[in-house]
C-alpha positions in Angstrom: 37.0 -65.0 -28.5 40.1 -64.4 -29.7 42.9 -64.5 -26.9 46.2 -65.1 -28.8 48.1 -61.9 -28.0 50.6 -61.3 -25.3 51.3 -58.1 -23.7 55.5 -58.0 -22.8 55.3 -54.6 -21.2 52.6 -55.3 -18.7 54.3 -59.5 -18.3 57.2 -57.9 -17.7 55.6 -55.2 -15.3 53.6 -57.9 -13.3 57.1 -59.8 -12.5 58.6 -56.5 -11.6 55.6 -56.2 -8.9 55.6 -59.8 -7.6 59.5 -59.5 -6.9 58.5 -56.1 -5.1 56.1 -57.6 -2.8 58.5 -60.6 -2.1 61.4 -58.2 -1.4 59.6 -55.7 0.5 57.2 -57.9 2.3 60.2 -58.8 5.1 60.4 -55.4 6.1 57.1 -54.3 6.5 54.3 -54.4 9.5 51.0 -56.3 8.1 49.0 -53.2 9.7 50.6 -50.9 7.0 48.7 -52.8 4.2 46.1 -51.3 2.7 43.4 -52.7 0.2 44.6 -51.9 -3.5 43.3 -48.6 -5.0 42.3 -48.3 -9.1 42.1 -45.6 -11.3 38.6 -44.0 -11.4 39.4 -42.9 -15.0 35.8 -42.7 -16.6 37.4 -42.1 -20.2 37.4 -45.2 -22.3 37.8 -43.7 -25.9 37.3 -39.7 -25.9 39.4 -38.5 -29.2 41.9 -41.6 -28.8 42.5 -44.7 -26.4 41.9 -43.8 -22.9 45.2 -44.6 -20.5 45.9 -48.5 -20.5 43.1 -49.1 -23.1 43.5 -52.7 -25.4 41.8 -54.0 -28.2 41.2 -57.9 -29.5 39.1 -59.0 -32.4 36.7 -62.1 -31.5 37.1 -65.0 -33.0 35.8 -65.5 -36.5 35.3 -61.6 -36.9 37.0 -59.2 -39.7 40.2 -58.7 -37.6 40.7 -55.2 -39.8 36.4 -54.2 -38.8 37.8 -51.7 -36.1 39.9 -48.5 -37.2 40.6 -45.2 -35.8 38.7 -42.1 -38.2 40.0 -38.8 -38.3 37.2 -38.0 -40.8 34.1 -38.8 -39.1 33.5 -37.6 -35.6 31.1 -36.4 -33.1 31.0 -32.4 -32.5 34.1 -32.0 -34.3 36.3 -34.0 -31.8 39.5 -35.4 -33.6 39.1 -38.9 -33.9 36.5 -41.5 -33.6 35.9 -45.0 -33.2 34.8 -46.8 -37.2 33.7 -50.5 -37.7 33.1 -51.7 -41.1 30.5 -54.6 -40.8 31.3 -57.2 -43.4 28.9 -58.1 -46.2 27.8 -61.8 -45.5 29.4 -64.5 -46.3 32.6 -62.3 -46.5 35.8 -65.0 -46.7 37.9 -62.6 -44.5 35.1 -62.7 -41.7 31.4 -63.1 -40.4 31.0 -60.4 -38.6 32.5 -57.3 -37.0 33.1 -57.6 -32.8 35.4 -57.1 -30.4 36.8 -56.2 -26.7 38.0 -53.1 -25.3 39.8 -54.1 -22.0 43.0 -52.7 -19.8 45.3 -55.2 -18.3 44.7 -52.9 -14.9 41.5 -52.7 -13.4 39.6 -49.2 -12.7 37.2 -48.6 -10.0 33.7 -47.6 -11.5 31.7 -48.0 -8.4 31.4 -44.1 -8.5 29.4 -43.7 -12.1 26.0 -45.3 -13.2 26.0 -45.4 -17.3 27.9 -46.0 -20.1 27.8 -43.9 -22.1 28.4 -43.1 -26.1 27.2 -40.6 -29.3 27.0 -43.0 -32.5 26.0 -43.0 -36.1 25.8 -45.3 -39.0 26.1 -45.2 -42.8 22.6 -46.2 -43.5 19.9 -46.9 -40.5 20.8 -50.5 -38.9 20.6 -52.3 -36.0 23.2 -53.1 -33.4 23.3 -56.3 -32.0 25.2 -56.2 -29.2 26.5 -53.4 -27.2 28.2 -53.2 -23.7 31.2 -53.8 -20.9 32.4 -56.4 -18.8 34.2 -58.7 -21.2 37.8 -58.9 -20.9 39.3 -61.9 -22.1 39.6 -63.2 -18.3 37.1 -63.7 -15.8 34.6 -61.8 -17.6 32.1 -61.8 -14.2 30.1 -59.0 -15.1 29.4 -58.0 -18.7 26.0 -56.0 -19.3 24.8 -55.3 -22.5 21.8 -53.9 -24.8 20.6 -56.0 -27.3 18.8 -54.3 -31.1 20.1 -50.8 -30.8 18.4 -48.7 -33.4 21.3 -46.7 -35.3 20.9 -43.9 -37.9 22.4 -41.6 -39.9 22.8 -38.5 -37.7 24.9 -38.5 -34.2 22.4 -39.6 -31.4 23.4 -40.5 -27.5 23.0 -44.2 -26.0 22.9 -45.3 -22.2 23.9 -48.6 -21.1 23.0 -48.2 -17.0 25.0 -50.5 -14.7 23.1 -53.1 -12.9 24.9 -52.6 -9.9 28.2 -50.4 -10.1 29.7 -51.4 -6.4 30.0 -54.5 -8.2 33.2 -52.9 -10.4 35.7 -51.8 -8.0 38.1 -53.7 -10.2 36.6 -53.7 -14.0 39.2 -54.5 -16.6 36.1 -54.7 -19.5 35.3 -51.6 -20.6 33.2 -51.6 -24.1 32.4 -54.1 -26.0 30.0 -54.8 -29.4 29.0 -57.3 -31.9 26.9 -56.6 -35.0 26.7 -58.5 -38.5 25.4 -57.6 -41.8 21.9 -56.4 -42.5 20.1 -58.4 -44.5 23.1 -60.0 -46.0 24.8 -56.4 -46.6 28.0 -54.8 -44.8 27.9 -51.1 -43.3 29.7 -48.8 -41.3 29.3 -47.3 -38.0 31.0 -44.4 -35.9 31.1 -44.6 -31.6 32.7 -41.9 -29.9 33.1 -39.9 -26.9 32.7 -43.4 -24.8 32.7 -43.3 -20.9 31.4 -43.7 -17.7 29.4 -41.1 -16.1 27.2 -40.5 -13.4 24.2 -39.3 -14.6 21.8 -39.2 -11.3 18.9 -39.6 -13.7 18.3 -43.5 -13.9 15.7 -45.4 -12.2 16.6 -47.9 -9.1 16.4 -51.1 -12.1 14.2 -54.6 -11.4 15.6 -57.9 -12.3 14.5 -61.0 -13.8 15.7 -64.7 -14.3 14.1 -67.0 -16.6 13.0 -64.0 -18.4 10.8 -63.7 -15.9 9.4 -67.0 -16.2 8.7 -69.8 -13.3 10.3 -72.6 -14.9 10.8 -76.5 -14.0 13.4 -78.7 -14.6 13.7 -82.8 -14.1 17.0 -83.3 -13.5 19.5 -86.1 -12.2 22.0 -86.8 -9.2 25.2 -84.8 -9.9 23.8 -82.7 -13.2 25.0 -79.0 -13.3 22.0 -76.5 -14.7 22.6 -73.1 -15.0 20.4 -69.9 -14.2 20.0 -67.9 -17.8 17.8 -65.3 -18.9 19.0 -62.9 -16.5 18.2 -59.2 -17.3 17.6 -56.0 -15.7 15.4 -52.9 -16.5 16.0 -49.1 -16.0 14.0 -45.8 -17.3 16.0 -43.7 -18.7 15.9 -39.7 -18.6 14.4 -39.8 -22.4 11.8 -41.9 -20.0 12.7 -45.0 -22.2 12.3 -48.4 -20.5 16.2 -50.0 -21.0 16.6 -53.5 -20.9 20.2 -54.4 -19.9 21.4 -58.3 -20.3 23.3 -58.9 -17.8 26.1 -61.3 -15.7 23.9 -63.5 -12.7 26.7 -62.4 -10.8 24.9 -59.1 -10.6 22.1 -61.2 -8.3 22.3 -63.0 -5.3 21.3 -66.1 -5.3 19.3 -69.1 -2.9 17.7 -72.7 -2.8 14.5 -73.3 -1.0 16.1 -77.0 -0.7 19.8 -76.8 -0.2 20.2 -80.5 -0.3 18.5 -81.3 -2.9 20.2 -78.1 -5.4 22.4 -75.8 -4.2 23.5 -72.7 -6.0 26.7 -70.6 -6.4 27.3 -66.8 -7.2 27.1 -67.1 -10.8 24.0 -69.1 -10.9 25.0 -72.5 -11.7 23.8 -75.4 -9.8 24.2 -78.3 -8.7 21.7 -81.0 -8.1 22.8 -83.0 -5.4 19.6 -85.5 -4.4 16.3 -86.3 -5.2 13.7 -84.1 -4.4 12.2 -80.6 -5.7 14.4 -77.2 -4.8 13.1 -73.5 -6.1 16.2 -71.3 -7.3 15.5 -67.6 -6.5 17.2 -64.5 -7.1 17.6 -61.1 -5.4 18.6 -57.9 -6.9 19.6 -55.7 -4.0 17.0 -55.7 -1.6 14.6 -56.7 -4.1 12.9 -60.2 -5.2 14.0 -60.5 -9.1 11.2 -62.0 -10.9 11.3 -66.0 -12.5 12.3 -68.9 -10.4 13.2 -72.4 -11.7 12.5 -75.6 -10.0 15.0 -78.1 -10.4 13.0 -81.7 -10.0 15.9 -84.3 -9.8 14.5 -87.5 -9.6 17.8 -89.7 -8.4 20.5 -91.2 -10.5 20.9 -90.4 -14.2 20.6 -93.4 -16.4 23.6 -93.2 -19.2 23.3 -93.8 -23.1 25.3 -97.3 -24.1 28.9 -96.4 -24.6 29.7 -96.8 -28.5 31.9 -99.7 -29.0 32.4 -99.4 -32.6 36.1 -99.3 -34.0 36.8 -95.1 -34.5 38.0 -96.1 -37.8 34.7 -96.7 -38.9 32.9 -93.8 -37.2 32.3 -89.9 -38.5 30.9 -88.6 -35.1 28.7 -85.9 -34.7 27.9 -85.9 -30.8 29.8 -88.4 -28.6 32.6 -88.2 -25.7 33.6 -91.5 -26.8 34.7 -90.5 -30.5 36.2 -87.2 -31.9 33.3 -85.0 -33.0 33.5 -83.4 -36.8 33.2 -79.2 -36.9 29.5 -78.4 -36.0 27.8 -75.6 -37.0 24.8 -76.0 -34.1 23.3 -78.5 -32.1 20.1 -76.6 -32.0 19.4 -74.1 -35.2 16.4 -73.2 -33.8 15.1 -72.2 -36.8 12.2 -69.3 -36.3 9.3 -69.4 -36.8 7.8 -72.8 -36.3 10.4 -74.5 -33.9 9.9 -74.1 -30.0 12.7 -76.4 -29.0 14.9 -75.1 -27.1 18.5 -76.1 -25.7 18.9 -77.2 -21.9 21.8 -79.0 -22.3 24.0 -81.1 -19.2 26.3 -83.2 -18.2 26.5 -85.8 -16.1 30.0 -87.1 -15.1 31.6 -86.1 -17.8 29.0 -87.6 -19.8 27.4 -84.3 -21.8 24.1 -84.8 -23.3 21.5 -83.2 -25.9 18.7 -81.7 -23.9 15.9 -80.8 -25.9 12.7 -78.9 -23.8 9.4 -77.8 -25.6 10.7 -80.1 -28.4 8.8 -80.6 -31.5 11.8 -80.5 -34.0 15.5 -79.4 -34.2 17.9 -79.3 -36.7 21.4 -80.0 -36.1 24.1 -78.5 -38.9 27.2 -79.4 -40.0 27.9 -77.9 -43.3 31.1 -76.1 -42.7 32.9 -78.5 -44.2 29.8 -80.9 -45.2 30.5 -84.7 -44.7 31.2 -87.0 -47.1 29.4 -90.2 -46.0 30.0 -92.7 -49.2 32.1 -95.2 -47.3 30.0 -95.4 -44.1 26.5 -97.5 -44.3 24.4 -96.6 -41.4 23.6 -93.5 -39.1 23.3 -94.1 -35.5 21.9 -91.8 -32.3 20.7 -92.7 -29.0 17.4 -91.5 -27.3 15.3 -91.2 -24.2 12.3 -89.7 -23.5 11.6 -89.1 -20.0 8.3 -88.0 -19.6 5.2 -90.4 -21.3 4.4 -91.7 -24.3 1.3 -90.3 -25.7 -0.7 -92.7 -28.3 0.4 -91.9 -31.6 3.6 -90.2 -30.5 6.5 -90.3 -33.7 10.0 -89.4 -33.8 11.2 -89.0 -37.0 14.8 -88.7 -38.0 15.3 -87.0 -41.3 19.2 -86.9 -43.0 20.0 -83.8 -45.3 22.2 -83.7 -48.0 23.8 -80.4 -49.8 23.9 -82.0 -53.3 26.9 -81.5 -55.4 26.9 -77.3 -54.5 27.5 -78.8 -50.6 25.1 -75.1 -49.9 21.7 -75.1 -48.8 18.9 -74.2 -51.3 21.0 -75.3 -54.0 18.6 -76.7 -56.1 20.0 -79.9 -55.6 19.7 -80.7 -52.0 17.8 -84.1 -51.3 16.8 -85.9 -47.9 15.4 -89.1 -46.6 12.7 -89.1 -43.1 12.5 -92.4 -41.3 9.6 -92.5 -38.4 9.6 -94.6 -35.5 6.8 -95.2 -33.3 5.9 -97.9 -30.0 7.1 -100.0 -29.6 10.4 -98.9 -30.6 9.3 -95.6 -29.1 9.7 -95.9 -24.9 9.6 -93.8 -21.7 12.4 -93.5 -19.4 15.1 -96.1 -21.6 17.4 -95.0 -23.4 16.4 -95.9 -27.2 19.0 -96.6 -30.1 18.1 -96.0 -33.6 20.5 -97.7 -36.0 19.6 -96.7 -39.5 20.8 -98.1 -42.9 21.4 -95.9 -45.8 20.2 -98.5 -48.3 16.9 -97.8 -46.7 16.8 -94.0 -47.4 16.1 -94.0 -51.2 14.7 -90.2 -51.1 19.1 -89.4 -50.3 20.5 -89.6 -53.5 23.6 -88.3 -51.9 25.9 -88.5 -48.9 28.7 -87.2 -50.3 27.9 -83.4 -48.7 25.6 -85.0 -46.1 25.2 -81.2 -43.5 22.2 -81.7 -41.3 20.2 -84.5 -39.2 17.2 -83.1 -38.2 14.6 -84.9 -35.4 10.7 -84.3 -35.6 7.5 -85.4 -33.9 8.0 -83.8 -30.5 4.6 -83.3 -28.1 6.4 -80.3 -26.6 8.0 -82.6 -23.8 11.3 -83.6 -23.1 14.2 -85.4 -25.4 17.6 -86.2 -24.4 20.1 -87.3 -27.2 23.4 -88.6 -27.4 26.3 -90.6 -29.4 25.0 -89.3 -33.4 27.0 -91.0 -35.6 27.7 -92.5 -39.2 29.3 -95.6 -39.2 30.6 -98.5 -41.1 
């Protein structure tokens, strides 16, 4: 997200303050403290910015997307909030998103919804929609995901998971949406704020989506708890699904020494042995559990001892990695890998679960491979080997137009099987390019792609071209 911005007033208020305390804190008795009291102001945008109210552009976003309309409102109000969604592959942007944030926090433990009227150009779906990030601690965003927009003015509720949580919220509204189906719009928000409706249903939590999920794991590997969301009815009587923060829950291990876990979910695996992670929201069990199996020390990929000179690195701590677009495309509607990824020591690895392939990009820029002569990747498959198991490793090349679907893209698939293929060592796969006739190119070489997964496990680390 983008963070480069300074605010002098409020620097220079904060100084002010900290030489207050210092010069008044001599003089007075402890027992006249008293805890710090914040603005219950439930007005983030009603007609114009609300008191203290900021506004940054993320990061690789139309920094212009978000203007102030005096043209288009809600019940004839005076001004409203317009973002013009970029048509894809716009050079000034790839979406439309952004934060709305004050530098001072407000206490919102009173209300239980945001709330805000909108309308679009033409009927669309926004992605993301919500509070909680503020370009600092950010510790509990909630969001809706796929909110239906249309041409006429029509309410939306966001409920807060748990409002005594934000005695102190500095995030206030936040969205993200790009272009449907390749084409930009526009879309109005107004009369935003926090309200206490009365109306919403005590919500139930998940983790894992609601799924009871296992993970093998090693000594010292940090997992994290995701899938975390919560579910309200509305007053329309709607079913609302609100993503939200694991800070929301409260957290335990049935196991303690084996994983232990903190207030924002992550863990820690600490020794071997099995340890369920569980979840309450309030008073109430969440639903979804994940059992961390570490089984002991984590055995490490060879450290690459090739001269950097010689290497164009995709995924390695021991080189500089080239711009990657994703490790894991997950590209719908075949794949069922998914992306579990940790580190170990400062060692980060490729995690692959339910594998069966992946595609890894790196097309912006492509990479022009012509002086190296072989590809390189290290991998270890922890579970067993199954008779007849493959891995294949397949190198993509953008052709001349360096842009997928070119007409000119070309691509070479090299399988490996046992006894190459092994459980629990780590494997490494040096390929040559003069063995990949089917690449007529590697002068816009943009994706390495791995097949032949049973649905298990696949850790990966150190891809590389070399000389």
């Amino acid at each position: 997200m983008k963070t480069n911005f300074i605010n002098a007033r409020w620097m220079t208020l904060l100084s002010t303050l900290v030489i207050a305390v210092v010069f008044f804190g001599c003089e007075n008795d402890s027992n006249d403290f008293k805890e710090a009291s914040y603005s219950k102001n439930p007005d983030v945008f009603i007609d114009t910015f609300s008191a203290g109210l900021n506004y940054a552009a993320f990061s690789n976003t139309v920094l212009t997307a978000f203007q102030v309309d005096s043209d288009v409102t809600y019940n004839n109000s005076s001004a409203s909030m317009r973002f013009d969604v970029p048509n894809e592959n716009d050079p000034e942007g790839a979406y439309a998103g952004g934060a709305f944030f004050t530098t001072v926090g407000r206490d919102l433990s009173e209300y239980d919804a945001l709330t805000f009227w909108a309308k679009s150009s033409v009927a669309a779906t926004l992605d993301v929609v919500g509070f909680g990030i503020d370009l600092g601690e950010n510790k509990y965003p909630a969001s809706i995901n796929g909110t239906r927009l249309s041409t006429t003015w029509k309410k939306y509720i966001i409920p807060i998971p748990d409002a005594s949580k934000l005695k102190n919220q500095k995030g206030l509204f936040y969205f993200s949406e790009g272009p449907e189906n390749g084409n930009g719009y526009t879309f109005w928000i107004d009369e935003v704020k926090f309200e206490k409706l009365g109306t919403i249903s005590h919500g139930v939590a998940s983790i894992m989506n609601g799924a009871n999920v296992s993970e093998t794991t090693f000594t010292g590997v940090n997992s994290q708890i995701d899938g975390v969301v919560s579910t309200f009815n509305l007053p329309t009587g709607v079913n609302q699904v609100v993503t939200m923060s694991p800070s929301y829950l409260q957290f335990s291990s049935s196991n303690p020494s084996v994983a232990s876990v903190d207030a924002t979910g992550s863990i820690t695996s600490l020794s071997t042995g099995t340890a369920v992670i569980t979840a309450n929201f309030g008073d109430e069990l969440a639903t979804g559990s994940l059992t961390i199996n570490c089984v002991g020390t984590f055995s490490h990929a060879p450290t690459p001892t090739r001269n950097a000179a010689n290497v164009i690195s995709i995924f390695s701590d021991t080189y500089t990695n080239v711009p990657v677009n994703y490790y894991n495309g997950y590209w719908q509607p075949w794949q069922t890998t998914v992306s579990n990824d940790f580190s170990v020591q400062g060692d980060n690895i490729l995690n692959y679960t339910i594998f069966n392939f992946v595609g890894i990009e790196f097309s912006s820029p492509t990479i022009n491979a012509t002086a190296m002569t072989h590809v390189h990747l290290d991998a270890f498959i922890p579970g067993p080997i199954a008779p007849g198991r493959q891995l294949r490793v397949i190198v993509v090349d953008f052709g001349a137009g360096g842009v997928y679907g070119g007409g000119d893209d070309t691509r070479h698939s090299t399988t490996f099987t046992a006894p190459t293929l092994v459980s629990q060592n780590w494997i490494s796969i040096d390929i040559p390019f003069s063995a990949m006739p089917g690449l007529l190119s590697r002068s816009h070489l943009a994706q390495l792609i791995l097949e032949g997964g049973d649905g298990s496990v696949l850790y990966v680390d150190n891809i590389y071209f070399y000389n």
